[in-house]
N, C-alpha and C positions, 0 to 999 in steps of 0.2 A: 871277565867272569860271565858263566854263560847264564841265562835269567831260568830260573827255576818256576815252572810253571805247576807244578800238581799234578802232570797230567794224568798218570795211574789210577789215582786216589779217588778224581774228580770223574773220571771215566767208569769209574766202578761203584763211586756213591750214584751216579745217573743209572749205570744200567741197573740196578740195583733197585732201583724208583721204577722203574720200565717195565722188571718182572716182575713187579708187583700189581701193577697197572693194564697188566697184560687186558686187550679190550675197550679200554677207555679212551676216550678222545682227548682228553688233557691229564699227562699223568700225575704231577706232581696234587694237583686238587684231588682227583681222585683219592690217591693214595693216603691223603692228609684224612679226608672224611671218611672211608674205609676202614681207619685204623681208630678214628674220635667212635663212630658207630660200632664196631667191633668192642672197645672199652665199654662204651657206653650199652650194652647192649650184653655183657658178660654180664652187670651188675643187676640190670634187669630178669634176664632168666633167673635167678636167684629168687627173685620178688613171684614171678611166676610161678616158679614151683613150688613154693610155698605156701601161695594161694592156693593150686592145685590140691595140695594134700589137705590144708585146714577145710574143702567142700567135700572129699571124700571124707574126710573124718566125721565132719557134720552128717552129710548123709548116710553112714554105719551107723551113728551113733545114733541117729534118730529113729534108724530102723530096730535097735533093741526102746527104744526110749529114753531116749536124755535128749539134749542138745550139746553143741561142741561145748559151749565154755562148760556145761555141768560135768561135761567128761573130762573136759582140762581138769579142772577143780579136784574131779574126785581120782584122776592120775596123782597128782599131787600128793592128796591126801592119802594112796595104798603106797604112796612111795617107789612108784613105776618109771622110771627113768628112760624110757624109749623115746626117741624124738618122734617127730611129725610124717618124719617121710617113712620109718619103720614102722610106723603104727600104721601110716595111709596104708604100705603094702600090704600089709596082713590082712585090712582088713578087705582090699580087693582079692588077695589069694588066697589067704585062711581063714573062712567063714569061723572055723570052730574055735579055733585060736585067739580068734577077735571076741567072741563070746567070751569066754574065760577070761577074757580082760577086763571086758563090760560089765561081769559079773563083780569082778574084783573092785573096782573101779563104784559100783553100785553099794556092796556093805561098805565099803571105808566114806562116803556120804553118810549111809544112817549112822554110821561111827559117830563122823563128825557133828551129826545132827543131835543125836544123843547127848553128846557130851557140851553142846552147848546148849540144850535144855535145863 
């Protein structure tokens, strides 16, 4: 019986590793941390951008007057349901847009303030 080696499988899991490593001086290490940094590093843009938009928001928001949480708060409170990174854009691309928010955003505070006077 002739001895079954793999050889297809094994030959194609290596080049496989190889074009991926295209560059590197040891492929299989590479490939290993390339792909741990990749994972690891999808999860992080995430955190990033997040950031990114909660300092735009702070800095619109400051320019009409509030601060971010006061703005978070009073999103809540007009029952505005835009995320973070919708609101960032607006208020980097639609100055006026982003007012009419702010505005909104500002009565439903004295709302709230009101009603728990």
């Amino acid at each position: 019986m002739p001895r079954a080696t793999n050889a297809p499988a094994s030959r194609e899991r290596r080049k496989r590793v190889l074009e991926k490593a295209k560059g590197y001086r040891y492929a299989k290490d590479a490939t290993m941390k390339g792909q741990y940094w990749s994972y690891r590093d999808r999860k992080t843009k995430k955190r990033v951008f997040r950031y990114l938009w909660i300092q735009r928001l702070n800095a619109a928001a400051r320019a009409h007057g509030l601060t971010y949480s006061r703005f978070a708060e009073g999103l809540k409170a007009a029952s505005i349901g835009l995320d973070r990174k919708i609101l960032a854009d607006i208020a980097v691309t639609d100055e006026v847009a982003f007012k009419s928010i702010v505005e909104q955003v500002k009565s439903a505070l004295e709302k709230k303030s009101k009603k728990a006077a």
